[in-house]
PyMOL Python script that loads the backbone (N, CA, C, O; Angstrom):
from pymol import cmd

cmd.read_pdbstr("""\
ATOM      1  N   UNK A   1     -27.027 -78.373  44.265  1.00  0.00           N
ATOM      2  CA  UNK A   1     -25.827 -78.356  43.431  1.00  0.00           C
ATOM      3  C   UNK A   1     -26.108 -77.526  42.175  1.00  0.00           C
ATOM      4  O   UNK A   1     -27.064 -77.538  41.400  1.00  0.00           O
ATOM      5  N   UNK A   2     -25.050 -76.844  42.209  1.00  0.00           N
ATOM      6  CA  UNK A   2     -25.198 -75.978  40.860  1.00  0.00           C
ATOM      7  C   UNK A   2     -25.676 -77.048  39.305  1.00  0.00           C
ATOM      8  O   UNK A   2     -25.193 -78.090  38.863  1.00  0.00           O
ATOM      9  N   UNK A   3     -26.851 -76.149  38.830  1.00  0.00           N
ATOM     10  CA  UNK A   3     -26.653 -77.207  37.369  1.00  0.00           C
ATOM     11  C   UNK A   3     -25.853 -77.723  36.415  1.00  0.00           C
ATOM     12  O   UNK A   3     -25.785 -78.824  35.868  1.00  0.00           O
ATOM     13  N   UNK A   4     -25.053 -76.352  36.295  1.00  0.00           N
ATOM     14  CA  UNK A   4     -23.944 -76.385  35.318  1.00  0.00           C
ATOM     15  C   UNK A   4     -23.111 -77.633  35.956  1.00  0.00           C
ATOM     16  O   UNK A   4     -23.286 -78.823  35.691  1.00  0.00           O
ATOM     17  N   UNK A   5     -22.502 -77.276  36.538  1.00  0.00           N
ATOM     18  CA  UNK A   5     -21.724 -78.594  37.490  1.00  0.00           C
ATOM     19  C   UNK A   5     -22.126 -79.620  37.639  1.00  0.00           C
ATOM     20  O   UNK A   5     -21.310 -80.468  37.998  1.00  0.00           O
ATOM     21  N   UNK A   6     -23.474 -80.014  37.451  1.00  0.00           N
ATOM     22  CA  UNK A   6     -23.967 -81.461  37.857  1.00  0.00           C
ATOM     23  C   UNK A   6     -24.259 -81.721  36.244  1.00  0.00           C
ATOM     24  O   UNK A   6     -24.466 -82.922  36.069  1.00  0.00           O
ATOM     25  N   UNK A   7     -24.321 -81.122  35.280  1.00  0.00           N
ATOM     26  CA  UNK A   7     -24.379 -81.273  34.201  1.00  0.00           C
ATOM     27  C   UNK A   7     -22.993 -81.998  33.786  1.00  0.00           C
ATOM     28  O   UNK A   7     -23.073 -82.973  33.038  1.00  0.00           O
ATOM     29  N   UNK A   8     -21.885 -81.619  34.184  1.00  0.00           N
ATOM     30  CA  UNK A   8     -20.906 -81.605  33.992  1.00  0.00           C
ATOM     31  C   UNK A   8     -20.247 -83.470  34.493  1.00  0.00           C
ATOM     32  O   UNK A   8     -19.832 -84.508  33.978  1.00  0.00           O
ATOM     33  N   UNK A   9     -20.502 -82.960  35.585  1.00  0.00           N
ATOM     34  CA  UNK A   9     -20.119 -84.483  36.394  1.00  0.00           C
ATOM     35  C   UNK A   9     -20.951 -85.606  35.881  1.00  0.00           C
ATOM     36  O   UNK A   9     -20.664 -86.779  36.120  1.00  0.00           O
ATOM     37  N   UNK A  10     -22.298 -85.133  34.961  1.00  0.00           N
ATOM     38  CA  UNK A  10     -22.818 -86.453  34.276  1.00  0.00           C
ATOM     39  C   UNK A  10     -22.742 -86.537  33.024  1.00  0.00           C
ATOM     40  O   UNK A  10     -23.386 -87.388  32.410  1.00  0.00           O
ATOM     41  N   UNK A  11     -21.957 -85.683  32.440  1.00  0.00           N
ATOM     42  CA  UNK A  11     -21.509 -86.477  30.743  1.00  0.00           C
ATOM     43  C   UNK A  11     -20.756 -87.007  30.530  1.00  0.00           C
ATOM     44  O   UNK A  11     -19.647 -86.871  31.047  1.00  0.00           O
ATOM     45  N   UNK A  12     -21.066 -87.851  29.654  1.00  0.00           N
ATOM     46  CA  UNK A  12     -20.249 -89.048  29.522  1.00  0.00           C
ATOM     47  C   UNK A  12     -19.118 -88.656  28.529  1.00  0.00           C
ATOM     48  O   UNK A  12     -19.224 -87.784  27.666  1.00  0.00           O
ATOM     49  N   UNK A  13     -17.829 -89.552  28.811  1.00  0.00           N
ATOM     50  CA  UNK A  13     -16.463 -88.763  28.334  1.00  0.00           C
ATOM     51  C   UNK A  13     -16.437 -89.271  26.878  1.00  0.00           C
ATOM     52  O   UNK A  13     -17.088 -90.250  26.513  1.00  0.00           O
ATOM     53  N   UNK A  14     -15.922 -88.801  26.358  1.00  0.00           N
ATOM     54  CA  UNK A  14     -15.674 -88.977  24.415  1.00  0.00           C
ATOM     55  C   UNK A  14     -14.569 -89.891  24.497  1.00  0.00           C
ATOM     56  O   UNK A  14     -13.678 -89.504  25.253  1.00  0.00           O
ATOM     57  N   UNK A  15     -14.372 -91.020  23.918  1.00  0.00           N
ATOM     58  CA  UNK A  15     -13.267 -91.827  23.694  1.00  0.00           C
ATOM     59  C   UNK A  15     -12.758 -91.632  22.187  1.00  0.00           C
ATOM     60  O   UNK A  15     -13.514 -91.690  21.217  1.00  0.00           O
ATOM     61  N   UNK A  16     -11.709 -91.451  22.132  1.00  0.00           N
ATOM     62  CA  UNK A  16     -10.643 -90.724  20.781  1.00  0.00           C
ATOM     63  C   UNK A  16     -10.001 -92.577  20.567  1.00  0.00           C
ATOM     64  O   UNK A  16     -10.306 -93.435  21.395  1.00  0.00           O
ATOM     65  N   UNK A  17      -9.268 -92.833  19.547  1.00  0.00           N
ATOM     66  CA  UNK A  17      -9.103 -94.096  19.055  1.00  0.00           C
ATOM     67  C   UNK A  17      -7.584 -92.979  18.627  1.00  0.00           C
ATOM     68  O   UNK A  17      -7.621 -92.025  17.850  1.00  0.00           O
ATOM     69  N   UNK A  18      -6.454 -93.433  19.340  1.00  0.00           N
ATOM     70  CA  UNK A  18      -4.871 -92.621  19.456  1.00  0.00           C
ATOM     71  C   UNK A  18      -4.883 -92.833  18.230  1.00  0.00           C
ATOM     72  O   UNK A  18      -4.810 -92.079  17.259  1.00  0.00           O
ATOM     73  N   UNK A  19      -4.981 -93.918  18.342  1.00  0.00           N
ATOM     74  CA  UNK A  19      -3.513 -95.267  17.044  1.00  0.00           C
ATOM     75  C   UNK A  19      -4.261 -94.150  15.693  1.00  0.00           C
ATOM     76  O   UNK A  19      -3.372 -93.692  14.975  1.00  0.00           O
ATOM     77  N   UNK A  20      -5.189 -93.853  15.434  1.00  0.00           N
ATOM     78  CA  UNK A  20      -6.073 -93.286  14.457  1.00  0.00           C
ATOM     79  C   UNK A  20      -5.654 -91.334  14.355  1.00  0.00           C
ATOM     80  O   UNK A  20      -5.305 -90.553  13.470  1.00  0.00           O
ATOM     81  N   UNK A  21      -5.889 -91.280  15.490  1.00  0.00           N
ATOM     82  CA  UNK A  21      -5.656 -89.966  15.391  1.00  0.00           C
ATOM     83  C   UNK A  21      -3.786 -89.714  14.824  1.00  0.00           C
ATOM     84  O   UNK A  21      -3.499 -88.810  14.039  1.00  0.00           O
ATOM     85  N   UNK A  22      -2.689 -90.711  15.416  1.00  0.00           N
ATOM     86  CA  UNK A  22      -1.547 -90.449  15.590  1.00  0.00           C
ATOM     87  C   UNK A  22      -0.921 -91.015  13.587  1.00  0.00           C
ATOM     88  O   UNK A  22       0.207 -90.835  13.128  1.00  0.00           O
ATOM     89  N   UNK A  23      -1.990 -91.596  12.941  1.00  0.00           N
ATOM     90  CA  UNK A  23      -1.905 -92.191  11.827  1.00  0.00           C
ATOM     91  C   UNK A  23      -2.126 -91.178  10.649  1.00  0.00           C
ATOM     92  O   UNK A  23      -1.789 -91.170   9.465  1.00  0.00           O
ATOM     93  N   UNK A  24      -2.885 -90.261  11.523  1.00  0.00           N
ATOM     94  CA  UNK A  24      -3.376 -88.695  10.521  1.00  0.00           C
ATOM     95  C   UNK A  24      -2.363 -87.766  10.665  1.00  0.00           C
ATOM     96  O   UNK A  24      -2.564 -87.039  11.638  1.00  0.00           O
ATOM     97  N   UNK A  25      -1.251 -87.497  10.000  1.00  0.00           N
ATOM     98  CA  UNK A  25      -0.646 -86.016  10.274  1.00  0.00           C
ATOM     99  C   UNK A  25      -1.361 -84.956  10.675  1.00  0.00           C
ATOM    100  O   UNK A  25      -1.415 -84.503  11.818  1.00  0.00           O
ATOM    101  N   UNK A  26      -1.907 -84.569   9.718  1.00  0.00           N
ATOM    102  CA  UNK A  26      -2.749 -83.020  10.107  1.00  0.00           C
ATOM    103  C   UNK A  26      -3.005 -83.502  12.110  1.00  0.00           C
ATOM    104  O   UNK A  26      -2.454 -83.034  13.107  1.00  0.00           O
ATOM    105  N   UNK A  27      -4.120 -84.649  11.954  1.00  0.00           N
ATOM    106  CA  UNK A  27      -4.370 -84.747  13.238  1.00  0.00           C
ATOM    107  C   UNK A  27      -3.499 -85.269  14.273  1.00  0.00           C
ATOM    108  O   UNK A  27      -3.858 -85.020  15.424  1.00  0.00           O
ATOM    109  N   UNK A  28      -2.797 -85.710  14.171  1.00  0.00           N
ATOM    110  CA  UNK A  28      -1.339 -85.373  14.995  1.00  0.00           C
ATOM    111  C   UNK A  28      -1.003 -84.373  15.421  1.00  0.00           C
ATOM    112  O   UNK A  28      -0.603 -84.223  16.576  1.00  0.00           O
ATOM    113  N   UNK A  29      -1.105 -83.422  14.510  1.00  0.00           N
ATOM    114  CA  UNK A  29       0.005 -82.359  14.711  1.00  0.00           C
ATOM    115  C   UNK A  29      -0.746 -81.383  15.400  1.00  0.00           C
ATOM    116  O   UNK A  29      -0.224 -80.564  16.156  1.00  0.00           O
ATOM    117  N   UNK A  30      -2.459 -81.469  15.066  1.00  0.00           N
ATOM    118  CA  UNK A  30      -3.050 -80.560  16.111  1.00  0.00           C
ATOM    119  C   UNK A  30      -2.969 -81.079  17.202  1.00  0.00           C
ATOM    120  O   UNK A  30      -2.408 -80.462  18.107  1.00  0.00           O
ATOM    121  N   UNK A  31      -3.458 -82.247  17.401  1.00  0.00           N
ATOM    122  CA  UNK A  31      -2.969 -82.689  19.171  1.00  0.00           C
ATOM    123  C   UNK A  31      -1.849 -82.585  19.704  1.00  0.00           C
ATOM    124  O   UNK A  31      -1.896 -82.561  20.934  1.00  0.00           O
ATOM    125  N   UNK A  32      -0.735 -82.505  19.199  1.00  0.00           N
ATOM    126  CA  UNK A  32       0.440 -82.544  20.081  1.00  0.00           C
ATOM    127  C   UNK A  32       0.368 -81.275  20.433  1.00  0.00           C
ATOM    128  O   UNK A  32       0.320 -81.026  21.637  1.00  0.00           O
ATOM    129  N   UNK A  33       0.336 -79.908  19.217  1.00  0.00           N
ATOM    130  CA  UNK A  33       0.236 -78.373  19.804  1.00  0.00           C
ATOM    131  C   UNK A  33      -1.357 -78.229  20.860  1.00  0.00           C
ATOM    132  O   UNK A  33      -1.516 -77.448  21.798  1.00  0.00           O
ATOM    133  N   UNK A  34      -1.924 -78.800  20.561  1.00  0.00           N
ATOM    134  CA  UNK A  34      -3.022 -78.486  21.647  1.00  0.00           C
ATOM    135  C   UNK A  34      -2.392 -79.123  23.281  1.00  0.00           C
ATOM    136  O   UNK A  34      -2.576 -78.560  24.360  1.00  0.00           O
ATOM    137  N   UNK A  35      -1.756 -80.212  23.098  1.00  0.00           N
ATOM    138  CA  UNK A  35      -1.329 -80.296  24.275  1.00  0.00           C
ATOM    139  C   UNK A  35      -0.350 -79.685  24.532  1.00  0.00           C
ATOM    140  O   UNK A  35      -0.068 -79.867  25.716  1.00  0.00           O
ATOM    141  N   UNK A  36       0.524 -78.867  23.910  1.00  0.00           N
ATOM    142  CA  UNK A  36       1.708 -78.862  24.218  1.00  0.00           C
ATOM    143  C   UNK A  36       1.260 -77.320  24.785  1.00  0.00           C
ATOM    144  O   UNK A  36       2.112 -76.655  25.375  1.00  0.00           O
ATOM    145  N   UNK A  37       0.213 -76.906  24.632  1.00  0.00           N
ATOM    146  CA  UNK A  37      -0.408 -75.253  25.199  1.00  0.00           C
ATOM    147  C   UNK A  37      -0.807 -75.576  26.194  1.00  0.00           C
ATOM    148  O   UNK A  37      -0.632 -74.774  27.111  1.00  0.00           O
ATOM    149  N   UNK A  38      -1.429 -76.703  26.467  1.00  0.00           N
ATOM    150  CA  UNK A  38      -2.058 -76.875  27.717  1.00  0.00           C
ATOM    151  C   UNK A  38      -1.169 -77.350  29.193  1.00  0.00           C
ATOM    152  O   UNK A  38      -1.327 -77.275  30.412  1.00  0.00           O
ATOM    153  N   UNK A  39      -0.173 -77.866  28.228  1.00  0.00           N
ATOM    154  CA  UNK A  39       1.160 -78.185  29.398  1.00  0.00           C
ATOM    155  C   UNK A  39       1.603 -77.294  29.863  1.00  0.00           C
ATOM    156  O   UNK A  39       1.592 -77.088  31.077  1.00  0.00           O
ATOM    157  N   UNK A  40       2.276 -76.290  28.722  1.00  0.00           N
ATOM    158  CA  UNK A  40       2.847 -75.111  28.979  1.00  0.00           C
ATOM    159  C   UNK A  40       2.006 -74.087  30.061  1.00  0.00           C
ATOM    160  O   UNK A  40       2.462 -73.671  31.127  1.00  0.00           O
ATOM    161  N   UNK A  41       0.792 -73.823  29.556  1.00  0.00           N
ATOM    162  CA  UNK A  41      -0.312 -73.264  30.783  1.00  0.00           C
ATOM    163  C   UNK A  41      -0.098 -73.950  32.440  1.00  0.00           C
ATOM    164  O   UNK A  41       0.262 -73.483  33.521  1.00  0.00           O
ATOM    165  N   UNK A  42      -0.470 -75.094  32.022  1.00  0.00           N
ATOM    166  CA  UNK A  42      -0.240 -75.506  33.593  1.00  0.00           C
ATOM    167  C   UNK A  42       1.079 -74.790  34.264  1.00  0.00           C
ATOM    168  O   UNK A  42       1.054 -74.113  35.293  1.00  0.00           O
ATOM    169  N   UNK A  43       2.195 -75.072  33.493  1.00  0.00           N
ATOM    170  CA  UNK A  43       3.565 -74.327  33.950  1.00  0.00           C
ATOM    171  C   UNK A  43       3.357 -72.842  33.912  1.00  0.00           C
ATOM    172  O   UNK A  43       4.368 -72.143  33.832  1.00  0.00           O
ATOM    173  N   UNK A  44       2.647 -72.496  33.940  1.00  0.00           N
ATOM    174  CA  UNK A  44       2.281 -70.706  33.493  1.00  0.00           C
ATOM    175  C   UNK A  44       3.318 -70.031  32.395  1.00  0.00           C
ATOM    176  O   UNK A  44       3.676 -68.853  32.406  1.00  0.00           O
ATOM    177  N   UNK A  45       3.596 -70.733  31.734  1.00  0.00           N
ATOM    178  CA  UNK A  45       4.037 -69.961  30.592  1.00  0.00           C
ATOM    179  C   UNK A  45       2.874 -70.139  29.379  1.00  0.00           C
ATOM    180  O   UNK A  45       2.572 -71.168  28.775  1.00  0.00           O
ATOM    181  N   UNK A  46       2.299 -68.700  29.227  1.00  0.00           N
ATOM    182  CA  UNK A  46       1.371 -68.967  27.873  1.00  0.00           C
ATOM    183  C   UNK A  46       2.247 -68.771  26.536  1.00  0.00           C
ATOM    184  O   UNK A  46       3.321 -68.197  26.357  1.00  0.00           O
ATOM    185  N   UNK A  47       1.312 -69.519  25.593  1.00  0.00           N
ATOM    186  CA  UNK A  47       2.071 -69.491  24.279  1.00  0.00           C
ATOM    187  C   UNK A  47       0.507 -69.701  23.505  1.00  0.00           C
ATOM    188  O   UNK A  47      -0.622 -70.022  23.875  1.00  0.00           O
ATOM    189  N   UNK A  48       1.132 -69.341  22.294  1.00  0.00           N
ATOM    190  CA  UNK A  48      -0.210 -69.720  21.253  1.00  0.00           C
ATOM    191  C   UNK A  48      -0.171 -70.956  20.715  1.00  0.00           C
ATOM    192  O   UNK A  48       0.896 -71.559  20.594  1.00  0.00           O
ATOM    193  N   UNK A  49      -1.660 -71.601  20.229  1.00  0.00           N
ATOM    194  CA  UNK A  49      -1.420 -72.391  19.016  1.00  0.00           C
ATOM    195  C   UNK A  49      -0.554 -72.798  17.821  1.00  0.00           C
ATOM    196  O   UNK A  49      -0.183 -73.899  17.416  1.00  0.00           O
ATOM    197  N   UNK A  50      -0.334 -71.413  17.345  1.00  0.00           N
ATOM    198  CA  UNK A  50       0.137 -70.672  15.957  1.00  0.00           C
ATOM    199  C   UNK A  50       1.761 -71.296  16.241  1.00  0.00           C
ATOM    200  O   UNK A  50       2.472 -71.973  15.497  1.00  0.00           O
ATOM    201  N   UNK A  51       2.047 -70.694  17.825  1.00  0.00           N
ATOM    202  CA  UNK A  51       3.486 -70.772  18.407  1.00  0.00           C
ATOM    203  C   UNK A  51       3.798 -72.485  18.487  1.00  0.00           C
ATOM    204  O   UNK A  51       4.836 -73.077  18.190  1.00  0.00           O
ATOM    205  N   UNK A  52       2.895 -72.864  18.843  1.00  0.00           N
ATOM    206  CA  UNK A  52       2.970 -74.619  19.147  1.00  0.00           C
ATOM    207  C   UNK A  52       2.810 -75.464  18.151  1.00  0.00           C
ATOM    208  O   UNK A  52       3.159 -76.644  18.126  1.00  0.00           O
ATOM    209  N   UNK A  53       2.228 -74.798  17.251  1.00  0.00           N
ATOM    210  CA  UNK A  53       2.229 -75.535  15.686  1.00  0.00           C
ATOM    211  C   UNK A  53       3.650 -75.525  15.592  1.00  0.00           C
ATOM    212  O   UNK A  53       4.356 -76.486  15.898  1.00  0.00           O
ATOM    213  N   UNK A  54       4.223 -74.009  15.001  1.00  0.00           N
ATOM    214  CA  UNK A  54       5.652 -73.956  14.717  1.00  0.00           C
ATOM    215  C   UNK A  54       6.770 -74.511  15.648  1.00  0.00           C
ATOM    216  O   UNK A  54       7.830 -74.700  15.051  1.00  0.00           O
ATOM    217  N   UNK A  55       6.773 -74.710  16.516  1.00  0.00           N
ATOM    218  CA  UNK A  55       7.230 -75.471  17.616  1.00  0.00           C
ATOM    219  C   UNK A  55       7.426 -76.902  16.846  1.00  0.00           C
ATOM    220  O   UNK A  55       8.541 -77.292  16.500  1.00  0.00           O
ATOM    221  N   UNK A  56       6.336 -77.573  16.636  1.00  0.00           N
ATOM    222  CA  UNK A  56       6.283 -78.803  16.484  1.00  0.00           C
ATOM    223  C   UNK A  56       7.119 -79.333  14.698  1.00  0.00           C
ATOM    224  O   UNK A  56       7.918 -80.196  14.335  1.00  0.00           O
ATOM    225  N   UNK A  57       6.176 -77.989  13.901  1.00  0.00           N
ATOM    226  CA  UNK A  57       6.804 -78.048  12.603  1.00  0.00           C
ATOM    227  C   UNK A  57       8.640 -78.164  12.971  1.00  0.00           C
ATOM    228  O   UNK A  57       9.136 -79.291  12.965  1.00  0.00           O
ATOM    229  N   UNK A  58       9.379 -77.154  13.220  1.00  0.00           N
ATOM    230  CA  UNK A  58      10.214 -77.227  14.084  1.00  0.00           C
ATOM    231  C   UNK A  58      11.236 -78.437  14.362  1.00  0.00           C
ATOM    232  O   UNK A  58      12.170 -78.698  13.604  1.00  0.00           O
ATOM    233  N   UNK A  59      10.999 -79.011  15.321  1.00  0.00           N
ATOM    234  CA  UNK A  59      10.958 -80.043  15.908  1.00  0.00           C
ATOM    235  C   UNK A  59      10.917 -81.396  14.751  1.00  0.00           C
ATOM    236  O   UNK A  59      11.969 -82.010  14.574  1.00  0.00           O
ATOM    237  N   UNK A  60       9.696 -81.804  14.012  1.00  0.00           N
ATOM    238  CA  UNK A  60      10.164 -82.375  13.127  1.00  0.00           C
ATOM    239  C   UNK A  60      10.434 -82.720  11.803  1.00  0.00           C
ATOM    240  O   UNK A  60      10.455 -83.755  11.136  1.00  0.00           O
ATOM    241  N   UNK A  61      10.764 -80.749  11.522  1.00  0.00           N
ATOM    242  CA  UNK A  61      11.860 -81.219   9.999  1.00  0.00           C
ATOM    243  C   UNK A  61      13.425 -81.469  10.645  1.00  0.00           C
ATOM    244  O   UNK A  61      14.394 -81.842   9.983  1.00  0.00           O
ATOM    245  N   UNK A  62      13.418 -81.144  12.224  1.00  0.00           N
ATOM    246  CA  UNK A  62      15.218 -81.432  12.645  1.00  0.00           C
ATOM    247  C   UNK A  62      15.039 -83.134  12.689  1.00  0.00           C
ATOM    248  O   UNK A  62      15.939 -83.719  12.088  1.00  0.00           O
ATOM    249  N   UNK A  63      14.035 -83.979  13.297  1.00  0.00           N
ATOM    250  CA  UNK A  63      13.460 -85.066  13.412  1.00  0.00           C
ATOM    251  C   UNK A  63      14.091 -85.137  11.619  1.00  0.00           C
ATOM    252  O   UNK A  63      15.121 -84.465  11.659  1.00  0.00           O
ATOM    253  N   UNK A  64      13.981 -85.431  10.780  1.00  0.00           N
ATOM    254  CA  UNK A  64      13.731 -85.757   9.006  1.00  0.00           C
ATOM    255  C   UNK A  64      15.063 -85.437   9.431  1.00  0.00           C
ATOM    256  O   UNK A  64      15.673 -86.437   9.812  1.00  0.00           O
ATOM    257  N   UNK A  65      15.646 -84.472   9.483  1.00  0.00           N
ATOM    258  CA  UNK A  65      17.013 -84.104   8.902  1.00  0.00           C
ATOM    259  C   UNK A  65      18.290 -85.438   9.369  1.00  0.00           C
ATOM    260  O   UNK A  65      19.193 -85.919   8.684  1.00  0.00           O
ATOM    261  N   UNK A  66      17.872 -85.727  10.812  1.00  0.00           N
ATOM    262  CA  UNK A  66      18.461 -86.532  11.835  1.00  0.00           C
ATOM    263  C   UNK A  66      18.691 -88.090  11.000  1.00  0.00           C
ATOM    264  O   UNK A  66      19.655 -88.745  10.603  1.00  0.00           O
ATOM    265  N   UNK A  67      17.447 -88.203  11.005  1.00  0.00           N
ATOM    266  CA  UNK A  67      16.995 -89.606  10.086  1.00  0.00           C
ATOM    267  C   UNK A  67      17.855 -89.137   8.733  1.00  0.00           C
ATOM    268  O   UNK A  67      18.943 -89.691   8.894  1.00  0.00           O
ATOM    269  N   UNK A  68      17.881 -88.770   8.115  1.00  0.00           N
ATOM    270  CA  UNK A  68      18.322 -88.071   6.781  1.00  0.00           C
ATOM    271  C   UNK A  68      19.872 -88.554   6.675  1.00  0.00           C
ATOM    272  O   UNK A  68      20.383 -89.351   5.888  1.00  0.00           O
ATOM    273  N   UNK A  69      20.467 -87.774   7.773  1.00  0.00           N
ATOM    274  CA  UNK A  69      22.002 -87.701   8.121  1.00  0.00           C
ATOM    275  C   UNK A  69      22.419 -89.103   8.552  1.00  0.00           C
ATOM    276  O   UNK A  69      23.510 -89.576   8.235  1.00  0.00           O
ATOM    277  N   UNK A  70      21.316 -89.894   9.445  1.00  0.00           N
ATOM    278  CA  UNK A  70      21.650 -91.054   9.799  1.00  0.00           C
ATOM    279  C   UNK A  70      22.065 -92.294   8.804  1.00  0.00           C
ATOM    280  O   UNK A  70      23.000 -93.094   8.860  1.00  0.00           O
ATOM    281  N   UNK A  71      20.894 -92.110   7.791  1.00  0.00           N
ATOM    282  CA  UNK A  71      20.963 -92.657   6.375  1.00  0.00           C
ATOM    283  C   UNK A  71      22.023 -92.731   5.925  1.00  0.00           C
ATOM    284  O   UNK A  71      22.650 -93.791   5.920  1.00  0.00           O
ATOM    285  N   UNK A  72      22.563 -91.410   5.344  1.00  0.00           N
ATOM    286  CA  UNK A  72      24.019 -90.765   4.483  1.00  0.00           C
ATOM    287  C   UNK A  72      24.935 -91.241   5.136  1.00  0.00           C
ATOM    288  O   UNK A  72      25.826 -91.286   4.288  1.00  0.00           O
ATOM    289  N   UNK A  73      25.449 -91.722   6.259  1.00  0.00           N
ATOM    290  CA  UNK A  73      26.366 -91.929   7.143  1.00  0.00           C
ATOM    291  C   UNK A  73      26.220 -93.757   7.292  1.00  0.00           C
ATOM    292  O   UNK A  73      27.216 -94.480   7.339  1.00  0.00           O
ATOM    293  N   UNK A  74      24.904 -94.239   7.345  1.00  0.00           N
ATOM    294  CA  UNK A  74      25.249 -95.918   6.885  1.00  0.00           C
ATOM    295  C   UNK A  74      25.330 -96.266   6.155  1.00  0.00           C
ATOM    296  O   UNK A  74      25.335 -97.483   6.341  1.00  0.00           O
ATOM    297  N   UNK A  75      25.497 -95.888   4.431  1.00  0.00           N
ATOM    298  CA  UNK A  75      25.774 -95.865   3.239  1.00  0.00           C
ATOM    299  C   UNK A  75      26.970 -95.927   3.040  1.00  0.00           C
ATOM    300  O   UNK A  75      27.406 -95.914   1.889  1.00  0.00           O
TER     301      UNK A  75
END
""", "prot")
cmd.dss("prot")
cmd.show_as("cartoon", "prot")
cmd.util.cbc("prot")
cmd.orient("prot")
């Protein structure tokens, strides 16, 4: 068996703690664009980081605005 590969199949996996990561903005916001490249890849559409950041930035100042409007309107 190749080494590289058997190297591979015996390290042990990194466990991430969500609730922690999802509690950090900054680190939020890189995971969601890191996944959201890696989704998109699978679908073969490439995109960048840069693109998936802004994507997300995006996404939730309309998120704030929504909440925002929702506010003004049960007042």
């Amino acid at each position: 068996m190749d080494r590289l590969l058997k190297q591979n199949l015996t390290m042990k996996l990194k466990r991430y703690n969500i609730k922690e990561i999802y509690s950090d903005p900054v680190r939020r916001r890189m995971m969601i664009a890191q996944s959201t490249v890696v989704t998109q890849a699978r679908e073969g559409i490439d995109i960048t980081l840069e693109e998936a950041l802004a994507s997300y930035d995006e996404v939730m100042k309309e998120k704030k605005t929504d909440i925002l409007d929702k506010n003004v309107t049960k007042s």
